[in-house]
PyMOL commands that place a pseudoatom at each C-alpha (Angstrom):
pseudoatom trace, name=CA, resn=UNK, resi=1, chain=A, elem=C, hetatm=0, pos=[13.642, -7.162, 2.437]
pseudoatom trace, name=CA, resn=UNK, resi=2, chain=A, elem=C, hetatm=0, pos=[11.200, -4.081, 2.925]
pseudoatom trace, name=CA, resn=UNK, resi=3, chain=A, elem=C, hetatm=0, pos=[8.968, -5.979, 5.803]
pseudoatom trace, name=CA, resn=UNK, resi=4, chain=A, elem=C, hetatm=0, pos=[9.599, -8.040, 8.587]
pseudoatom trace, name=CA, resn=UNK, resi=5, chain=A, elem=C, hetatm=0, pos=[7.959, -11.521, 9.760]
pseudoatom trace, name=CA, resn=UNK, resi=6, chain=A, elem=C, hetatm=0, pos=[6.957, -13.149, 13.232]
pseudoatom trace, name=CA, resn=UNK, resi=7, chain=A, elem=C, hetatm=0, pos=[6.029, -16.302, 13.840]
pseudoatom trace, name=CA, resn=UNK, resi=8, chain=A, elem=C, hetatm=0, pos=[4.397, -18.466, 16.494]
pseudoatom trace, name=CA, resn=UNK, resi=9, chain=A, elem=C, hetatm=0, pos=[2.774, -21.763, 16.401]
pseudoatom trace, name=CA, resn=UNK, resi=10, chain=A, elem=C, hetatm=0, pos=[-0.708, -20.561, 15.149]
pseudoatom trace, name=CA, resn=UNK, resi=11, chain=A, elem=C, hetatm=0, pos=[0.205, -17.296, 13.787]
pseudoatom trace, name=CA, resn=UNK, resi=12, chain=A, elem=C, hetatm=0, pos=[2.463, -15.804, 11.135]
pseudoatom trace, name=CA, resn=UNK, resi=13, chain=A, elem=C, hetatm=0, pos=[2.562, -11.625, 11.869]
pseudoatom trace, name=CA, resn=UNK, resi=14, chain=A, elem=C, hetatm=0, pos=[4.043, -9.628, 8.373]
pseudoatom trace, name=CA, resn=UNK, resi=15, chain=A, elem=C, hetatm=0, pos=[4.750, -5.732, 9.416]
pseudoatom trace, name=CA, resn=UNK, resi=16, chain=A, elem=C, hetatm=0, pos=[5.506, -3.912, 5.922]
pseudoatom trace, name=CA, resn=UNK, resi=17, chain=A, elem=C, hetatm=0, pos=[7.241, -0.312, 6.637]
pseudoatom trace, name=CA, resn=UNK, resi=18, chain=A, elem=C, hetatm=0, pos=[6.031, 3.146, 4.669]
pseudoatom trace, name=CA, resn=UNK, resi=19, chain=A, elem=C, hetatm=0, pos=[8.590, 3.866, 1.934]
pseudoatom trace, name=CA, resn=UNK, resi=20, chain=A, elem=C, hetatm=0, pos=[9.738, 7.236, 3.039]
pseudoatom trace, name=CA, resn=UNK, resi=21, chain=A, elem=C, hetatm=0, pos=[9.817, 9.018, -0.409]
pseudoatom trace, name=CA, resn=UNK, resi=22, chain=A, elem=C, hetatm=0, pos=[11.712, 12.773, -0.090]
pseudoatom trace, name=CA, resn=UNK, resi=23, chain=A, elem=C, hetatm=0, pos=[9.854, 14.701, -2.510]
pseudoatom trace, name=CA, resn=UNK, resi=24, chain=A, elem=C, hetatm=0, pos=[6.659, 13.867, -0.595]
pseudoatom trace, name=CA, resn=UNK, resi=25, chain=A, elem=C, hetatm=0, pos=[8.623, 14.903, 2.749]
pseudoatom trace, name=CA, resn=UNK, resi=26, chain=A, elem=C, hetatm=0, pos=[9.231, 18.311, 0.725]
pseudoatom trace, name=CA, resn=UNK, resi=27, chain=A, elem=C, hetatm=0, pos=[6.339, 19.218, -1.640]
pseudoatom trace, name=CA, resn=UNK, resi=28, chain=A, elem=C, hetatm=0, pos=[3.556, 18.885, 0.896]
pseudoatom trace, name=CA, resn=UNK, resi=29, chain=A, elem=C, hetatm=0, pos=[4.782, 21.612, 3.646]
pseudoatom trace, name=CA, resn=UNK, resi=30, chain=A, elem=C, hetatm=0, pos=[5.991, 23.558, 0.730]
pseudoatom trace, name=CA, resn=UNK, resi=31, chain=A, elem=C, hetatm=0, pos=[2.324, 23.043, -0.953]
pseudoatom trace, name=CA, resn=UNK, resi=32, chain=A, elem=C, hetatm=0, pos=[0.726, 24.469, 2.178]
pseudoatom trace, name=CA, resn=UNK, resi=33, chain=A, elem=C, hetatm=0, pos=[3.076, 27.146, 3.096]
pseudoatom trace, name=CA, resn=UNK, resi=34, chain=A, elem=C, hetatm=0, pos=[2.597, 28.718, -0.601]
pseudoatom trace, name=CA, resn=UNK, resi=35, chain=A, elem=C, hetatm=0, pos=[-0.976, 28.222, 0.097]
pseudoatom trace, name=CA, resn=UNK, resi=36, chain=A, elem=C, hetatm=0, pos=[-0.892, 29.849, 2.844]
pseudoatom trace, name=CA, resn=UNK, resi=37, chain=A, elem=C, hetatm=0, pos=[1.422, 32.765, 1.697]
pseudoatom trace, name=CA, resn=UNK, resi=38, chain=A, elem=C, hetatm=0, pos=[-0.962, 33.660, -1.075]
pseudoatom trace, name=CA, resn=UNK, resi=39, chain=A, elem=C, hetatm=0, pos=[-4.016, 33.736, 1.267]
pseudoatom trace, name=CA, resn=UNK, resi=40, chain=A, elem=C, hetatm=0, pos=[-2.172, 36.019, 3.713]
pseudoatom trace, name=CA, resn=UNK, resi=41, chain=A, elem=C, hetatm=0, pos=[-1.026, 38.466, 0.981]
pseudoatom trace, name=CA, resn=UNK, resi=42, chain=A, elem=C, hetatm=0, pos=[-4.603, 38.782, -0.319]
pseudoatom trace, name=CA, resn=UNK, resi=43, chain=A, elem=C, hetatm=0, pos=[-5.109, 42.654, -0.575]
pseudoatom trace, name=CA, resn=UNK, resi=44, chain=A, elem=C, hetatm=0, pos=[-8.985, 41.805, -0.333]
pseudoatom trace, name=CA, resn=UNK, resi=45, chain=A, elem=C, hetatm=0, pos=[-8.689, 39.460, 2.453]
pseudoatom trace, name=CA, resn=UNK, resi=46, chain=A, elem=C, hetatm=0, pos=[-11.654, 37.684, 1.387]
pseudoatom trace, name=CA, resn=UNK, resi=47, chain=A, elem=C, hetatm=0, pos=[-10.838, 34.170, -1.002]
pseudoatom trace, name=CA, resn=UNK, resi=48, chain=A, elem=C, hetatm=0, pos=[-11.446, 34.967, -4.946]
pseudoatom trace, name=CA, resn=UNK, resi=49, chain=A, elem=C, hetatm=0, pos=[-13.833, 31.594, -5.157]
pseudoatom trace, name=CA, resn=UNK, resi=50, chain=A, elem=C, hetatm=0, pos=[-15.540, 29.942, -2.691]
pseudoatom trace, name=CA, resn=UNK, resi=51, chain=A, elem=C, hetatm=0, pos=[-14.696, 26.715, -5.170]
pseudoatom trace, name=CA, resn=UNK, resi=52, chain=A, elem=C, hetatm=0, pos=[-10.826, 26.966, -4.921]
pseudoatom trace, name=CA, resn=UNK, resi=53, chain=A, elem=C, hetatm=0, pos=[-11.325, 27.361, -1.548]
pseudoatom trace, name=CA, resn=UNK, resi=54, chain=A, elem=C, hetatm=0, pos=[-13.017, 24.402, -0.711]
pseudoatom trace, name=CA, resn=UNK, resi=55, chain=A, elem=C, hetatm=0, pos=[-10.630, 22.734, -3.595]
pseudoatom trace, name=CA, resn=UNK, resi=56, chain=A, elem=C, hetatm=0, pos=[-7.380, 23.768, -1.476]
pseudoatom trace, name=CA, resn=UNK, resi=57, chain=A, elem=C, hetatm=0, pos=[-9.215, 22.462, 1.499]
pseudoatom trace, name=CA, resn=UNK, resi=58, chain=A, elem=C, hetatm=0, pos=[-9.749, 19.320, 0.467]
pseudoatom trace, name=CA, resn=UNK, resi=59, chain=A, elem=C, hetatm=0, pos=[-6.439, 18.842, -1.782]
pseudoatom trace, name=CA, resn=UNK, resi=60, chain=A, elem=C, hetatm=0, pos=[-5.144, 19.576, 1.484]
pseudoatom trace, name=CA, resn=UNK, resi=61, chain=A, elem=C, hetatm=0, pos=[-6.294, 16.928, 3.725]
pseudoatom trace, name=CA, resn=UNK, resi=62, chain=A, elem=C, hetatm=0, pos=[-5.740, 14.316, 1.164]
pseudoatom trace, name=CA, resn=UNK, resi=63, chain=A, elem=C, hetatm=0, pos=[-1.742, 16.094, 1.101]
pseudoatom trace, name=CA, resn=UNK, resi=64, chain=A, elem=C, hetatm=0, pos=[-1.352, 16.006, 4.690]
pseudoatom trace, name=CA, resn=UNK, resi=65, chain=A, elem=C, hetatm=0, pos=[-2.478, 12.789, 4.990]
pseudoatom trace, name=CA, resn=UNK, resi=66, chain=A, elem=C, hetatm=0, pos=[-0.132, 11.170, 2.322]
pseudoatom trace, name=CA, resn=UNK, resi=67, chain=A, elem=C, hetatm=0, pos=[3.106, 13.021, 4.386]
pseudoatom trace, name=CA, resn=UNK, resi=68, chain=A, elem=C, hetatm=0, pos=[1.699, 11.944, 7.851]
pseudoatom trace, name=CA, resn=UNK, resi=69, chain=A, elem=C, hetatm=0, pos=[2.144, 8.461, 6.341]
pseudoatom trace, name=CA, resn=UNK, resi=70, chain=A, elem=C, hetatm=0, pos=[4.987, 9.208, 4.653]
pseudoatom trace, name=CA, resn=UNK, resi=71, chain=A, elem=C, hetatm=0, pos=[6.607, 9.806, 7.984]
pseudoatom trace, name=CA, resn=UNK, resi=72, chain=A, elem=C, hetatm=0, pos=[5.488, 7.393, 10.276]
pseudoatom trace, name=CA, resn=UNK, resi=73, chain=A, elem=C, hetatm=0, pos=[2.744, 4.800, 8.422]
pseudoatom trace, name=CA, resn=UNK, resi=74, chain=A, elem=C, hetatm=0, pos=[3.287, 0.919, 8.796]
pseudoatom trace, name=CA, resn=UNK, resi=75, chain=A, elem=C, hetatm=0, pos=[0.845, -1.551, 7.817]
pseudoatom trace, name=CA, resn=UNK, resi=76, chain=A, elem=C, hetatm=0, pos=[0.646, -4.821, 9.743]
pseudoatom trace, name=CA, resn=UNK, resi=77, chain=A, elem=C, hetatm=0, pos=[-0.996, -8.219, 8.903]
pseudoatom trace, name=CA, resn=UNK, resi=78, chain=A, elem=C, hetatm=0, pos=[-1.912, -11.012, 11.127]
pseudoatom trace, name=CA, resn=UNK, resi=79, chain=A, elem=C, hetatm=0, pos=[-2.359, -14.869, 9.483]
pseudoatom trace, name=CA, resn=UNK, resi=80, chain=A, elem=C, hetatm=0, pos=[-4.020, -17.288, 11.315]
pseudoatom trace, name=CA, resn=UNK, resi=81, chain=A, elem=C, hetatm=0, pos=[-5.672, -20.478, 10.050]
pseudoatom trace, name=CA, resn=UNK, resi=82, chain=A, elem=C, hetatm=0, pos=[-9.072, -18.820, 10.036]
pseudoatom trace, name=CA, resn=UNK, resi=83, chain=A, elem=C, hetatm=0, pos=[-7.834, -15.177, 9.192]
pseudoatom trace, name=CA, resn=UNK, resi=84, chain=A, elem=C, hetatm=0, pos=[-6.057, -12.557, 7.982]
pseudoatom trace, name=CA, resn=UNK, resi=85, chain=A, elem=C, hetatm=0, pos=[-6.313, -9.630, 9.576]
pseudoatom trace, name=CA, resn=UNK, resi=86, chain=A, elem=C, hetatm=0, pos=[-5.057, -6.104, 7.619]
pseudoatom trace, name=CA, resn=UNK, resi=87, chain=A, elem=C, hetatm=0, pos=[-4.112, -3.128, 9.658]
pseudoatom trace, name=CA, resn=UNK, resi=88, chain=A, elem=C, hetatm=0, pos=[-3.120, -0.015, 8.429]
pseudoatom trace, name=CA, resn=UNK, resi=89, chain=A, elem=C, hetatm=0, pos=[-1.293, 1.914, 11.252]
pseudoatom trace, name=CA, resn=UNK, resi=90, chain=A, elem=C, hetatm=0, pos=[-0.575, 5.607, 11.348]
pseudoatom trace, name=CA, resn=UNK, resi=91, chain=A, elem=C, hetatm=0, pos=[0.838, 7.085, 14.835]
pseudoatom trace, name=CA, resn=UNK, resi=92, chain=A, elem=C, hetatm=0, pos=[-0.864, 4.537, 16.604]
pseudoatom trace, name=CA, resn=UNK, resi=93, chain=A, elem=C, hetatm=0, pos=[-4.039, 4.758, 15.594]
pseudoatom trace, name=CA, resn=UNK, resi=94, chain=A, elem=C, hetatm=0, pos=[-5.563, 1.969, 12.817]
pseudoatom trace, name=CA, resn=UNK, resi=95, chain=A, elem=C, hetatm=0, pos=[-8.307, 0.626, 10.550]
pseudoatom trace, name=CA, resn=UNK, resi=96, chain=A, elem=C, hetatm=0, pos=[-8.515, -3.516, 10.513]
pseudoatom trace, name=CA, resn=UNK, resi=97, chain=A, elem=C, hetatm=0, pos=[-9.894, -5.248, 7.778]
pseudoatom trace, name=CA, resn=UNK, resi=98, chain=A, elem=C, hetatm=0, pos=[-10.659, -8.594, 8.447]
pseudoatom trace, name=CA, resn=UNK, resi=99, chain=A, elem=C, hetatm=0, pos=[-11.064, -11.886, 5.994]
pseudoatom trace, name=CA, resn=UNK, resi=100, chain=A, elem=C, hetatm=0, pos=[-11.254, -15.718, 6.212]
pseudoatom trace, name=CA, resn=UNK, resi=101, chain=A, elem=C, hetatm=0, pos=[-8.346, -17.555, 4.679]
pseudoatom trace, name=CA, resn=UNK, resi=102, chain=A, elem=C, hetatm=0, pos=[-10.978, -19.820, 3.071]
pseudoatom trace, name=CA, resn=UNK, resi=103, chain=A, elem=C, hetatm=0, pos=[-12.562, -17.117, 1.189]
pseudoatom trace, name=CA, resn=UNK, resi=104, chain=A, elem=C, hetatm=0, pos=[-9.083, -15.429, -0.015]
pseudoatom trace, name=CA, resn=UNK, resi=105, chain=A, elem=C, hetatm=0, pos=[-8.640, -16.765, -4.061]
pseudoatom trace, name=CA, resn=UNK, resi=106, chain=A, elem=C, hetatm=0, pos=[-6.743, -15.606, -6.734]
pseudoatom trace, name=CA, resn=UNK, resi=107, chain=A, elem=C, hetatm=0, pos=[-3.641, -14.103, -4.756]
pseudoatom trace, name=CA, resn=UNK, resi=108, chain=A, elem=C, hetatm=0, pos=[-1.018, -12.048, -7.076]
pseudoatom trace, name=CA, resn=UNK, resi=109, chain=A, elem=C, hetatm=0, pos=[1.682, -9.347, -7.705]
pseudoatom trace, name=CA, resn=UNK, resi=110, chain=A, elem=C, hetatm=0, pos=[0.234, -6.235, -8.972]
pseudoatom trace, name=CA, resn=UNK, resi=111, chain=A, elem=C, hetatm=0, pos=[2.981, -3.794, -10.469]
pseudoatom trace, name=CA, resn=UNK, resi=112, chain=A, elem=C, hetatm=0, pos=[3.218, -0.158, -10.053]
pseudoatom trace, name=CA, resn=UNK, resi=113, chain=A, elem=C, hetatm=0, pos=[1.464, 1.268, -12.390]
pseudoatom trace, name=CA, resn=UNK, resi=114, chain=A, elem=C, hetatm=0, pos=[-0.221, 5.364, -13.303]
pseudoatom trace, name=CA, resn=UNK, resi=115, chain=A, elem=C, hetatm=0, pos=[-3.609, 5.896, -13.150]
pseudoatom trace, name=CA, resn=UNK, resi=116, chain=A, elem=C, hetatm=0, pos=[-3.713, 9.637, -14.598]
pseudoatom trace, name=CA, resn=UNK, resi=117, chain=A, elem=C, hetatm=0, pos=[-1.762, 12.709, -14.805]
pseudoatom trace, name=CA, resn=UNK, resi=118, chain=A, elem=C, hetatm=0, pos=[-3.341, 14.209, -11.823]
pseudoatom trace, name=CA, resn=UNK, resi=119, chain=A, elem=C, hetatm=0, pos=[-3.740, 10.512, -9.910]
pseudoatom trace, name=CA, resn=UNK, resi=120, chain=A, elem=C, hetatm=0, pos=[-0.007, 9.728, -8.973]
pseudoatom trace, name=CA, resn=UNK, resi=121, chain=A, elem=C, hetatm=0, pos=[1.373, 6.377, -9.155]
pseudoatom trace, name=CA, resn=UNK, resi=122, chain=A, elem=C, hetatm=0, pos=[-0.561, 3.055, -7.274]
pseudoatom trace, name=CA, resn=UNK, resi=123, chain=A, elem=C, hetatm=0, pos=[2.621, 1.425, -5.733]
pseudoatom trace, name=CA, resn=UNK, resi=124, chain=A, elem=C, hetatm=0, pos=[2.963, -2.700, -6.651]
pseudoatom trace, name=CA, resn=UNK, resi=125, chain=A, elem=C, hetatm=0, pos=[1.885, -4.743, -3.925]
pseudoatom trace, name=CA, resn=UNK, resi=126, chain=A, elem=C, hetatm=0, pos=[0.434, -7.579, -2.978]
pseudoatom trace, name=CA, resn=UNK, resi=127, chain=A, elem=C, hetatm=0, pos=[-3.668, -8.349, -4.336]
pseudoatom trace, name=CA, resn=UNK, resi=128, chain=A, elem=C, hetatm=0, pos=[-6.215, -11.300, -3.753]
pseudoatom trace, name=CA, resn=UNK, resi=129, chain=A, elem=C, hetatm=0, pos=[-9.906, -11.912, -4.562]
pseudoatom trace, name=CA, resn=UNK, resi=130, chain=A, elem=C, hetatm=0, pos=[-12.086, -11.740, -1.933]
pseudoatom trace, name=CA, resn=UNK, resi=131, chain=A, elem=C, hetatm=0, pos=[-16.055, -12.341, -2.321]
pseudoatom trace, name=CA, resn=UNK, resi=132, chain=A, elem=C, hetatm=0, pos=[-16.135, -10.455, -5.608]
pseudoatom trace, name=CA, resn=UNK, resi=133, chain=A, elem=C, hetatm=0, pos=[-14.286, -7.573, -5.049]
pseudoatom trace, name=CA, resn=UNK, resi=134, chain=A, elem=C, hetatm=0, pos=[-10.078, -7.229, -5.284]
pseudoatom trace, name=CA, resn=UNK, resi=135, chain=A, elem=C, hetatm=0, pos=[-8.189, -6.376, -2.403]
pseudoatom trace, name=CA, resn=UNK, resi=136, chain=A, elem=C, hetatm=0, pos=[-4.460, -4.863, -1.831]
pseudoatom trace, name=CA, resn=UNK, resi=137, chain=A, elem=C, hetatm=0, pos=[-1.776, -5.680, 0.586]
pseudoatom trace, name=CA, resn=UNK, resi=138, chain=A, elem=C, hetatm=0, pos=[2.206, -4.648, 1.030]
pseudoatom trace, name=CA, resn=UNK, resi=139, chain=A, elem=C, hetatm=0, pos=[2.170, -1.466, -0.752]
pseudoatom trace, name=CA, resn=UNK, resi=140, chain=A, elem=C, hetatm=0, pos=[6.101, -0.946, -2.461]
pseudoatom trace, name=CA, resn=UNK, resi=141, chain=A, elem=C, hetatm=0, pos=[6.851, -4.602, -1.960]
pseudoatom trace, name=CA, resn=UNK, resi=142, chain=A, elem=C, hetatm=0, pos=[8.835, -6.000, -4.436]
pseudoatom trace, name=CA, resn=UNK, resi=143, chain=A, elem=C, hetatm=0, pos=[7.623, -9.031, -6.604]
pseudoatom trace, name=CA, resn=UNK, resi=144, chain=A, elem=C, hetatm=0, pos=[10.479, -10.969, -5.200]
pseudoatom trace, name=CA, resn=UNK, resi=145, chain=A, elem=C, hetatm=0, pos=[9.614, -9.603, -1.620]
pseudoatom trace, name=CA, resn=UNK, resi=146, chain=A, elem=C, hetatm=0, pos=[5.699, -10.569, -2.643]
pseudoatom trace, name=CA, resn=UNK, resi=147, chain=A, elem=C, hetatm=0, pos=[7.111, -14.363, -3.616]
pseudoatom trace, name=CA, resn=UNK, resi=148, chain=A, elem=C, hetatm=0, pos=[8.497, -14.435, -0.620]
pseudoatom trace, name=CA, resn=UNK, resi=149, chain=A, elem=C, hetatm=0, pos=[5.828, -13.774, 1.523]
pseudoatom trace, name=CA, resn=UNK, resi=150, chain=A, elem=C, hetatm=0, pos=[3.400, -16.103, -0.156]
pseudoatom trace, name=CA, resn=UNK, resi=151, chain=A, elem=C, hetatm=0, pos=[6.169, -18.755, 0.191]
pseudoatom trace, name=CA, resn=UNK, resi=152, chain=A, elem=C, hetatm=0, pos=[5.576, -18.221, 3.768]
pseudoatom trace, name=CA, resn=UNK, resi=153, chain=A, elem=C, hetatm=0, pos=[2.334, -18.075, 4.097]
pseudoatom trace, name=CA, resn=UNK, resi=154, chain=A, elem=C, hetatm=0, pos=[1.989, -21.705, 2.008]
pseudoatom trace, name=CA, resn=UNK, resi=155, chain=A, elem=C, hetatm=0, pos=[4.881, -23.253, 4.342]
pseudoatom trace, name=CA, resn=UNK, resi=156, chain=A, elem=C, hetatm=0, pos=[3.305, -22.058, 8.122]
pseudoatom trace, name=CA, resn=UNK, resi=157, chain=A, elem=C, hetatm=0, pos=[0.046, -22.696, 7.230]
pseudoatom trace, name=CA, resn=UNK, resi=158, chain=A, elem=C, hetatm=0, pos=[-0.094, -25.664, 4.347]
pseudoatom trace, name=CA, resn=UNK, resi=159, chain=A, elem=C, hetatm=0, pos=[-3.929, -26.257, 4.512]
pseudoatom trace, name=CA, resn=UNK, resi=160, chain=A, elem=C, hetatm=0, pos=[-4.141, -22.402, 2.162]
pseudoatom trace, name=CA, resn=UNK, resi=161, chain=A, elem=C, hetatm=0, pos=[-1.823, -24.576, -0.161]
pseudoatom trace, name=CA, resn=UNK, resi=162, chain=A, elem=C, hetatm=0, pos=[-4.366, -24.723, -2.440]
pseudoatom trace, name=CA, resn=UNK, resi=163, chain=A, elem=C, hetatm=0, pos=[-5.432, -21.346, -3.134]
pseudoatom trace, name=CA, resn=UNK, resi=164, chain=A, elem=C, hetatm=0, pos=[-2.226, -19.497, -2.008]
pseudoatom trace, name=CA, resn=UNK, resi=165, chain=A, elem=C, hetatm=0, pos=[-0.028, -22.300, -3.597]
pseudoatom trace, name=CA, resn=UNK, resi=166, chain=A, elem=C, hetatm=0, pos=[-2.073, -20.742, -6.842]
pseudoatom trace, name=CA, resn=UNK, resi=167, chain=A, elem=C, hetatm=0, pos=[-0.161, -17.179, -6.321]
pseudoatom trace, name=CA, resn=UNK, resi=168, chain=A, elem=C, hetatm=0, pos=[0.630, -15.648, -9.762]
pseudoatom trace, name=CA, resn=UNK, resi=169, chain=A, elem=C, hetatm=0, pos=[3.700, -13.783, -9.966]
pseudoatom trace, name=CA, resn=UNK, resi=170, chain=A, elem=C, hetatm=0, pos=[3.011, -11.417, -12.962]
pseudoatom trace, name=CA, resn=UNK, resi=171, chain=A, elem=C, hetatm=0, pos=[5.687, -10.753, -15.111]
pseudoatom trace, name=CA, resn=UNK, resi=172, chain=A, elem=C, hetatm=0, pos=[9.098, -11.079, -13.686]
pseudoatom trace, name=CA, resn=UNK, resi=173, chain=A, elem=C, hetatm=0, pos=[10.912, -8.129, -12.307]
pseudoatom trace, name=CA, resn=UNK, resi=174, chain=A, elem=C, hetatm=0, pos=[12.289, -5.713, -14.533]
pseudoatom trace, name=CA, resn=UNK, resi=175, chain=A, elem=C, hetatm=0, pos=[15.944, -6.090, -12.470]
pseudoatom trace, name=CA, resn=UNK, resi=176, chain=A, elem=C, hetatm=0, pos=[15.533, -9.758, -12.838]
pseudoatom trace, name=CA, resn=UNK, resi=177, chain=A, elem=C, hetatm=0, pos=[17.268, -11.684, -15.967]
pseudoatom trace, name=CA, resn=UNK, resi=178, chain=A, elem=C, hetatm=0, pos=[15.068, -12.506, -18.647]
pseudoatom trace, name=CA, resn=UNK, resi=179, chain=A, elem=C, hetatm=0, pos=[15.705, -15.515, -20.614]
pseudoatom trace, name=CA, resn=UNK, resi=180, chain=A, elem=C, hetatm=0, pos=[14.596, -16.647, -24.030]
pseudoatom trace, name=CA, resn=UNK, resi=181, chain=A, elem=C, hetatm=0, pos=[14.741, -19.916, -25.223]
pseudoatom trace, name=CA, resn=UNK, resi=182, chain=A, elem=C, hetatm=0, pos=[14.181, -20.408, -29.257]
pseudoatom trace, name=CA, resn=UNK, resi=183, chain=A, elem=C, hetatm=0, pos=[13.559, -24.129, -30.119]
for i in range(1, 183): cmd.bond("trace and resi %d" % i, "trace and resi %d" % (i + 1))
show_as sticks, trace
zoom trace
């Protein structure tokens, strides 16, 4: 299991680990060191284009940010009968999202899937409807893992039974056995 659970009488505390992927742990300091060769061996000393300068820059941040979590991110979430709360915690410091259990509908797996050459991959997870708009949870969980959890969530706090007992598990894993019955 890639997460760990808590529980206490009122509340039922999920903390879901980064997936520490080595090619991230590699390409980014290896992205900004050949960065930084080529601006250092600039005859000119002055960038070519104001535009792939600001591009770097920003490509950058985004880069750095993706390995800072690749080395130490966790996200945490707190269930309690009137909330869910959703951190997102990198070296200590975190962003909280907060929604009411009674407004959560439509829980599910999403899978892993590409969303453009230049995108990278959006990890499976976790996802519920919330006031309109879709929200994601458990990034790399597994849809067994994701099962799991809901399982959990319906058994410690059974009045959500109705709209977490709902949970749609996609299709099933692709390590799972399939079977097809012909009548």
């Amino acid at each position: 299991m890639s997460y760990s659970i808590s529980r206490t009488a009122s509340t039922l505390s999920v903390v879901v680990p980064r997936r520490f992927s080595l090619i991230v742990g590699l390409f980014i300091p290896l992205w900004l060191a050949g960065w930084v060769i080529l601006a250092v061996m600039n005859p000119t000393g002055k960038p070519q284009s104001v535009f792939l300068l600001v591009l770097f820059g920003i490509l950058s941040i985004a880069f750095a940010h993706q390995w800072l979590w690749n080395l130490g991110g966790r996200e945490e979430l707190e269930f309690t009968a009137p909330t869910l709360a959703s951190r997102r915690v990198l070296f200590g410091m975190s962003r909280t999202k907060v929604f009411q259990m009674d407004r959560i509908v439509r829980p599910h797996f999403v899978v892993s899937s590409t969303r453009g050459p230049m995108s990278g991959r959006t990890p499976s997870g976790l996802a519920f409807s919330y006031e309109g708009k879709t929200f994601r949870l458990c990034d790399h969980v597994t849809q067994a893992e994701a099962t799991a959890l809901v399982s959990e969530i319906v058994q410690h706090f059974p009045q959500y039974g109705e709209s977490w007992g709902r949970y749609d598990a996609g299709v099933p894993d692709s390590e799972s056995d399939v079977a097809l019955v012909i009548k």
